[in-house]
PDB file of N, CA, C and O in Angstrom:
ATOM      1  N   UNK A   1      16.242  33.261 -12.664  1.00  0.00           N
ATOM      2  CA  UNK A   1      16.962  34.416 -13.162  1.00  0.00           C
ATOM      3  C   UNK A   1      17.765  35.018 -12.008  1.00  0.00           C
ATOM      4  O   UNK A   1      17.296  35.131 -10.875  1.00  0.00           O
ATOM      5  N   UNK A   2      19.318  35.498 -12.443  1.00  0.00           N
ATOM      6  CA  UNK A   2      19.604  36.035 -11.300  1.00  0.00           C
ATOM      7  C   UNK A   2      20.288  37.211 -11.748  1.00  0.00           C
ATOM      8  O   UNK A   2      20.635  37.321 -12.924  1.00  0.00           O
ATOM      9  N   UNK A   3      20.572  38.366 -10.629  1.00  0.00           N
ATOM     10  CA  UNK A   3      20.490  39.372 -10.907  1.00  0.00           C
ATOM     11  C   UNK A   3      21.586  40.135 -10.253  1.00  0.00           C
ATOM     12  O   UNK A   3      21.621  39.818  -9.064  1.00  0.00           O
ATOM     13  N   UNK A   4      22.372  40.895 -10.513  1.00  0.00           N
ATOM     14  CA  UNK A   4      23.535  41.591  -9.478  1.00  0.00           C
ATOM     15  C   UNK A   4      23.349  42.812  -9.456  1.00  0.00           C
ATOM     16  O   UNK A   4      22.519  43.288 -10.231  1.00  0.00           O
ATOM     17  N   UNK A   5      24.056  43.629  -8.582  1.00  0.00           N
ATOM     18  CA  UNK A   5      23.902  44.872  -8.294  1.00  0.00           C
ATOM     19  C   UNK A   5      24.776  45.435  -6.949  1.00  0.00           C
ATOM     20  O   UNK A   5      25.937  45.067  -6.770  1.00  0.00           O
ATOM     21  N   UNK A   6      24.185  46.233  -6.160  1.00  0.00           N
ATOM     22  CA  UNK A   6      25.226  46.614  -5.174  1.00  0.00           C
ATOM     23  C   UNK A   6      24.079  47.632  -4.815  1.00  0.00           C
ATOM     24  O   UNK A   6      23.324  48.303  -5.518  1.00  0.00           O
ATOM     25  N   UNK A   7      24.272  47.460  -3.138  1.00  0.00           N
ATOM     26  CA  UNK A   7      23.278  48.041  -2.287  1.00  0.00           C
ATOM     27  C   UNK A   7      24.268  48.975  -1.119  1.00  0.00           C
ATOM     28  O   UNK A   7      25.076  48.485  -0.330  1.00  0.00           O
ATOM     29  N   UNK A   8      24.048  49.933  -1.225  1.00  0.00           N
ATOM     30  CA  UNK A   8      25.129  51.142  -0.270  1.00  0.00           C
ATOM     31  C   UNK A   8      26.281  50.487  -0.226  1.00  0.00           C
ATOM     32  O   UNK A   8      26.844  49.821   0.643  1.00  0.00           O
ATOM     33  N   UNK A   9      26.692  50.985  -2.001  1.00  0.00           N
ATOM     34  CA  UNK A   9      28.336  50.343  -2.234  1.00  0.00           C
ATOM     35  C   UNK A   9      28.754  48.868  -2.380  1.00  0.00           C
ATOM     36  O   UNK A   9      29.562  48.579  -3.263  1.00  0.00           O
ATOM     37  N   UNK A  10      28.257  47.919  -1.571  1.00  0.00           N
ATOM     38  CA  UNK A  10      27.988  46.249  -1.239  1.00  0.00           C
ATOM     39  C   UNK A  10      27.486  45.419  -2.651  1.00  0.00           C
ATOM     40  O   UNK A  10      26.535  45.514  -3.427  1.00  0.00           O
ATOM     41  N   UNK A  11      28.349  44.801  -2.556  1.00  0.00           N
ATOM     42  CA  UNK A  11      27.676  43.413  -4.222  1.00  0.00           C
ATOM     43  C   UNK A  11      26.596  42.811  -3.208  1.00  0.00           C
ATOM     44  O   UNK A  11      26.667  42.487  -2.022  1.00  0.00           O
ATOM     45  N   UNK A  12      25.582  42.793  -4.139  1.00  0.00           N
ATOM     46  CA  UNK A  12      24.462  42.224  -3.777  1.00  0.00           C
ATOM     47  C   UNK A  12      23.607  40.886  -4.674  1.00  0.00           C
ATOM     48  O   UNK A  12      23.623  40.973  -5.902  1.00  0.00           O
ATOM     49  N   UNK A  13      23.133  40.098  -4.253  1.00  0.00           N
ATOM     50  CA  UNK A  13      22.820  39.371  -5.856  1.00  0.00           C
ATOM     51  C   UNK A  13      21.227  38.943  -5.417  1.00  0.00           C
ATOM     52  O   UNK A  13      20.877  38.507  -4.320  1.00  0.00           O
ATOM     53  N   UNK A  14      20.522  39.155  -6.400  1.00  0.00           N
ATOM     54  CA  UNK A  14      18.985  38.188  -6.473  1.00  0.00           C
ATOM     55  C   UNK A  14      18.772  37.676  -7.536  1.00  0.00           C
ATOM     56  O   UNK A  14      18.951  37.913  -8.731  1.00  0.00           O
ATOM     57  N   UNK A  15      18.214  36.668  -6.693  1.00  0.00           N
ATOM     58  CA  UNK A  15      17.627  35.294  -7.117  1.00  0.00           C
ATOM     59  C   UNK A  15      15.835  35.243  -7.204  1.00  0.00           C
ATOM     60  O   UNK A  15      15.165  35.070  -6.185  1.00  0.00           O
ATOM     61  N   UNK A  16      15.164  35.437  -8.689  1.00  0.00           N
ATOM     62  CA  UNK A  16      14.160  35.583  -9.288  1.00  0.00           C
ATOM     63  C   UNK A  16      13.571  34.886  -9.563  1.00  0.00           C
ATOM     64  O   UNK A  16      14.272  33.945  -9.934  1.00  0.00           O
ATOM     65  N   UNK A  17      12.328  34.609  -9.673  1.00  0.00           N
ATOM     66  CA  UNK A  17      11.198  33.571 -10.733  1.00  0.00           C
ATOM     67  C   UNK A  17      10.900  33.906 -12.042  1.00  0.00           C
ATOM     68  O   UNK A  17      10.450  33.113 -12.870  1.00  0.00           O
ATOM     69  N   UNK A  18      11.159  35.129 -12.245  1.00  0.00           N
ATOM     70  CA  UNK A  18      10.656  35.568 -13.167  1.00  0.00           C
ATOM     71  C   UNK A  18      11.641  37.132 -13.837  1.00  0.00           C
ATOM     72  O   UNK A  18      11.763  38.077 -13.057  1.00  0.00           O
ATOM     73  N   UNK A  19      11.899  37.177 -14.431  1.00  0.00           N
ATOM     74  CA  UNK A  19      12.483  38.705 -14.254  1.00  0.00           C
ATOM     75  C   UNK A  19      11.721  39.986 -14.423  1.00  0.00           C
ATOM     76  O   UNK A  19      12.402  40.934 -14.813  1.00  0.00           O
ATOM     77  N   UNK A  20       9.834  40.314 -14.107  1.00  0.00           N
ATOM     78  CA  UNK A  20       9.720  41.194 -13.439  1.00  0.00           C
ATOM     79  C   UNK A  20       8.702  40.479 -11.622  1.00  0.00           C
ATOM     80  O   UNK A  20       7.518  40.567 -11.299  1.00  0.00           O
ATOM     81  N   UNK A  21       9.715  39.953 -11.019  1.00  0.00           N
ATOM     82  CA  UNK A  21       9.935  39.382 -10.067  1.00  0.00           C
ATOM     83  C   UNK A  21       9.431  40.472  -9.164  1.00  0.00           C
ATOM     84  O   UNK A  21      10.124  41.464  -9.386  1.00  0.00           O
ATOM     85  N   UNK A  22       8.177  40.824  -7.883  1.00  0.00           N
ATOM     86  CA  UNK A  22       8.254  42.127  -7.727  1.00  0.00           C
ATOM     87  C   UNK A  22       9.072  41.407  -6.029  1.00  0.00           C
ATOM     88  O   UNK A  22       9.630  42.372  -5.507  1.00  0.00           O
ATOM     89  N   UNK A  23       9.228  40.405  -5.326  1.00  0.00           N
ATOM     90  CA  UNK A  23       9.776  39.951  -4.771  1.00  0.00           C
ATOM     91  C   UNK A  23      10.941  39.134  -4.448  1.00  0.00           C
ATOM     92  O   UNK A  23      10.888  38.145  -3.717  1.00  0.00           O
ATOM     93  N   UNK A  24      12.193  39.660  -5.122  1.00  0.00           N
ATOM     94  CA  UNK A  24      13.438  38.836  -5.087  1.00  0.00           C
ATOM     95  C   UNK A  24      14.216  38.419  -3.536  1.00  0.00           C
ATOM     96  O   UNK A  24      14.088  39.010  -2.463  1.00  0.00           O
ATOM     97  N   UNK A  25      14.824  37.529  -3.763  1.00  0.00           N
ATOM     98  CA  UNK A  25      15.332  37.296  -2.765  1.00  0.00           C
ATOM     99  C   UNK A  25      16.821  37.489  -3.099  1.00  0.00           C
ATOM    100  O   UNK A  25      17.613  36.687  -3.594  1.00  0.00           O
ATOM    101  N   UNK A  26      17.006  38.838  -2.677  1.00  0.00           N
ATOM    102  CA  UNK A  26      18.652  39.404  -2.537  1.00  0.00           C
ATOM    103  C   UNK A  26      19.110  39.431  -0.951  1.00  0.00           C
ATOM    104  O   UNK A  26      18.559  39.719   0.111  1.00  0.00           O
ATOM    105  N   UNK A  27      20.613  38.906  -1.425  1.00  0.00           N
ATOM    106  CA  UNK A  27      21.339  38.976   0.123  1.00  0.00           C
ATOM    107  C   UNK A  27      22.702  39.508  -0.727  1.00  0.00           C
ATOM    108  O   UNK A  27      22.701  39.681  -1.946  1.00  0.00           O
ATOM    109  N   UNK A  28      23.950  39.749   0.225  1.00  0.00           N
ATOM    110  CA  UNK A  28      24.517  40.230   0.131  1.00  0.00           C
ATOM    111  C   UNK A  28      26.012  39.057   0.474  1.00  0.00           C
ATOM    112  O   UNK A  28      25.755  37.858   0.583  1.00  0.00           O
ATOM    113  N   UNK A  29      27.241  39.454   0.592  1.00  0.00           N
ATOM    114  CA  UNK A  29      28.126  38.820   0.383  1.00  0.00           C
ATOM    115  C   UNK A  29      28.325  37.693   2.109  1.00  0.00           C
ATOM    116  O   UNK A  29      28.736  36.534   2.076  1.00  0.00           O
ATOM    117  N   UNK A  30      27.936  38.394   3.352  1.00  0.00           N
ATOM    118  CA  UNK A  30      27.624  37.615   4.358  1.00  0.00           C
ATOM    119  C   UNK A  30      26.757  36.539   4.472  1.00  0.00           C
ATOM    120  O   UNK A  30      26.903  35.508   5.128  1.00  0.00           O
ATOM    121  N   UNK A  31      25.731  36.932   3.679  1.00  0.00           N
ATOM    122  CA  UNK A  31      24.608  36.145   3.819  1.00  0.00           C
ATOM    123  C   UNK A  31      24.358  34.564   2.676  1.00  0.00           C
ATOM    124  O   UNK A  31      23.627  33.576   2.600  1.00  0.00           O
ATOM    125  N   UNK A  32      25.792  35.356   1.795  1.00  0.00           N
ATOM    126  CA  UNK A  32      26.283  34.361   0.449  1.00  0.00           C
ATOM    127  C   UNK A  32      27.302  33.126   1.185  1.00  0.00           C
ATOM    128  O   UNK A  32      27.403  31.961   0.799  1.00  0.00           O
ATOM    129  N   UNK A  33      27.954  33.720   2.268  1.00  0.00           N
ATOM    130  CA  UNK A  33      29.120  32.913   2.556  1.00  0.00           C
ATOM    131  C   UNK A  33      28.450  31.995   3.645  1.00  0.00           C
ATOM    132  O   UNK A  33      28.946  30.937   4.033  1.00  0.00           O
ATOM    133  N   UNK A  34      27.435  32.448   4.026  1.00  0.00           N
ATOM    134  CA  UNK A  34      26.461  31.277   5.519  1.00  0.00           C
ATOM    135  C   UNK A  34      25.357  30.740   4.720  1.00  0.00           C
ATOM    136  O   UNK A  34      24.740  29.897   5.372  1.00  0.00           O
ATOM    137  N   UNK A  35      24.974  30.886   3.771  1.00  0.00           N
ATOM    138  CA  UNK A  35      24.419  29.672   2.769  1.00  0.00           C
ATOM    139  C   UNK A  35      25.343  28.766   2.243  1.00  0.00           C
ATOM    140  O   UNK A  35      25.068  27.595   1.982  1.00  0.00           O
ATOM    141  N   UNK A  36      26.687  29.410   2.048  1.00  0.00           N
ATOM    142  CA  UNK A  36      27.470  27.534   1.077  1.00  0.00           C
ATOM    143  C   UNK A  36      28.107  27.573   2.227  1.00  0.00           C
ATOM    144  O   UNK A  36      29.080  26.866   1.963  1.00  0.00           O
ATOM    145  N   UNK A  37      28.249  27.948   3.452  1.00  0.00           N
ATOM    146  CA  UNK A  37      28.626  26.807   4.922  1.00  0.00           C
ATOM    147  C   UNK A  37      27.104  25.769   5.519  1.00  0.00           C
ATOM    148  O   UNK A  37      26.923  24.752   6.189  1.00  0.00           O
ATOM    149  N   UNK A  38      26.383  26.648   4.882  1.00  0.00           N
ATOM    150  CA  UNK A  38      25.206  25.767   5.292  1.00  0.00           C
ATOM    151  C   UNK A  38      24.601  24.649   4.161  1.00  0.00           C
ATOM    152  O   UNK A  38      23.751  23.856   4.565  1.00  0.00           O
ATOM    153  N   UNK A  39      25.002  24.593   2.873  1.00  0.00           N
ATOM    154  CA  UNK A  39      24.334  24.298   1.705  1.00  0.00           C
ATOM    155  C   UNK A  39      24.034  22.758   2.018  1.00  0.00           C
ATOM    156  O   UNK A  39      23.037  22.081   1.765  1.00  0.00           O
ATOM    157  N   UNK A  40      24.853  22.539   2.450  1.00  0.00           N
ATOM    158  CA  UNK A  40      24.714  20.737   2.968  1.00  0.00           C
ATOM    159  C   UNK A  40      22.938  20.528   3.571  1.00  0.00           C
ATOM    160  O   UNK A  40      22.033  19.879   3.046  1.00  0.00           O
ATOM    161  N   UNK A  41      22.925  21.368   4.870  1.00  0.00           N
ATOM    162  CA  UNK A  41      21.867  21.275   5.973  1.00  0.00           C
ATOM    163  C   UNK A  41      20.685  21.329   5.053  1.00  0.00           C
ATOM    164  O   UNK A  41      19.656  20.654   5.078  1.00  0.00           O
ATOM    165  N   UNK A  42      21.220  22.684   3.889  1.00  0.00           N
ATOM    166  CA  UNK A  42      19.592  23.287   3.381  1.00  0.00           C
ATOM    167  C   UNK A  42      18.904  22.064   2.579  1.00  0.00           C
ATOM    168  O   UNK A  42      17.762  21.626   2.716  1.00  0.00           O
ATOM    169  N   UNK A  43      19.969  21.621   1.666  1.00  0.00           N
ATOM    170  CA  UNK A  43      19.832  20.432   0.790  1.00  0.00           C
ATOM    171  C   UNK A  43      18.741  19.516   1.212  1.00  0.00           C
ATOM    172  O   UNK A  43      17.822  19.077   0.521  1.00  0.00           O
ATOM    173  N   UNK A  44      19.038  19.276   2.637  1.00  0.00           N
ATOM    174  CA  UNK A  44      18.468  18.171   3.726  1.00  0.00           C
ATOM    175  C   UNK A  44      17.374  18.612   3.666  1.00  0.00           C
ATOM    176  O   UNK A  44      16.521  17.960   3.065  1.00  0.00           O
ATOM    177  N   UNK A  45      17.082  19.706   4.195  1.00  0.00           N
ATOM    178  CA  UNK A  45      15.615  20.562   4.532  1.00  0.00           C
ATOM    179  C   UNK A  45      14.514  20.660   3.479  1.00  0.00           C
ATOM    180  O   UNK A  45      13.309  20.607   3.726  1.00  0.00           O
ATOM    181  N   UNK A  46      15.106  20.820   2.196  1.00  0.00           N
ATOM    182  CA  UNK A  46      14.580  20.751   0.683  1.00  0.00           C
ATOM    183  C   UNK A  46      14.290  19.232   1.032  1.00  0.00           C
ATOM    184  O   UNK A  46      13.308  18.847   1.666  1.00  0.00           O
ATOM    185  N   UNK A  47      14.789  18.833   0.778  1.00  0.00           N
ATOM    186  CA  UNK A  47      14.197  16.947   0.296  1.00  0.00           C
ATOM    187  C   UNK A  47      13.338  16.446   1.583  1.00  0.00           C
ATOM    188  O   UNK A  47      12.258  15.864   1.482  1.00  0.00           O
ATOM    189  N   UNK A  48      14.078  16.809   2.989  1.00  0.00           N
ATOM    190  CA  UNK A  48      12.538  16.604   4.021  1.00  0.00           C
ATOM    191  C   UNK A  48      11.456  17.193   3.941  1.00  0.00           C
ATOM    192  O   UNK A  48      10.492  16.620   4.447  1.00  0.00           O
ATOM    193  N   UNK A  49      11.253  18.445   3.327  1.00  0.00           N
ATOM    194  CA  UNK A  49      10.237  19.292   3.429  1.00  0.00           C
ATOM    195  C   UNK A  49       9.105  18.804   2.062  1.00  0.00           C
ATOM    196  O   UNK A  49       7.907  18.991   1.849  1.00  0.00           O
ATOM    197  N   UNK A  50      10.305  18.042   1.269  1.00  0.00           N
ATOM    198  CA  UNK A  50       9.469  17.666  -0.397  1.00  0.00           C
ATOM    199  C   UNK A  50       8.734  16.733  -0.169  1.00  0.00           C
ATOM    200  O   UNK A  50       7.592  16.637  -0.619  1.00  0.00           O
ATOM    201  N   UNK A  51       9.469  15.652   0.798  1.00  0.00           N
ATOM    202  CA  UNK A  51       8.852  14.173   1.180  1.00  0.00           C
ATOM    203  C   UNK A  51       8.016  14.186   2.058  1.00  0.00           C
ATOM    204  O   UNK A  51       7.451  13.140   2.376  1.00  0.00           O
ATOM    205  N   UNK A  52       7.719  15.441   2.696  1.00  0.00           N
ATOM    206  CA  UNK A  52       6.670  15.636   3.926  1.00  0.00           C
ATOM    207  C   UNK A  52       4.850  16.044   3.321  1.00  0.00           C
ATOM    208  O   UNK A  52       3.752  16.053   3.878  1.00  0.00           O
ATOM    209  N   UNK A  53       5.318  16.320   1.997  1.00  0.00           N
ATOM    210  CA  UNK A  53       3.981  17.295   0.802  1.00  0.00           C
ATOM    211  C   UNK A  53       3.012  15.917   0.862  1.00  0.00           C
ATOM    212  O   UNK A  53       1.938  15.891   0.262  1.00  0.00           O
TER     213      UNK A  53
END
């Protein structure tokens, strides 16, 4: 589930398990633009970290 909003004025977005989620993981528009420069690396990290279980 994901969720938008705006935090002191700022678009903000979280990303839920559940929608009464009491721990979301919201970032903001900086933190949006250094995840899809990074999305490649994370990808990597997901599938090493899956094959490591």
């Amino acid at each position: 589930m994901i969720k938008r909003g705006d935090y002191q004025g700022k678009p903000v977005i979280s990303l839920m398990r559940k929608e009464d989620d009491k721990f979301p993981f919201t970032f903001g528009l900086a933190k949006a633009k250094l995840i899809l420069e990074n999305i490649e690396e994370i990808k990597a990290f997901v599938a090493e970290a899956e094959q490591a279980k």
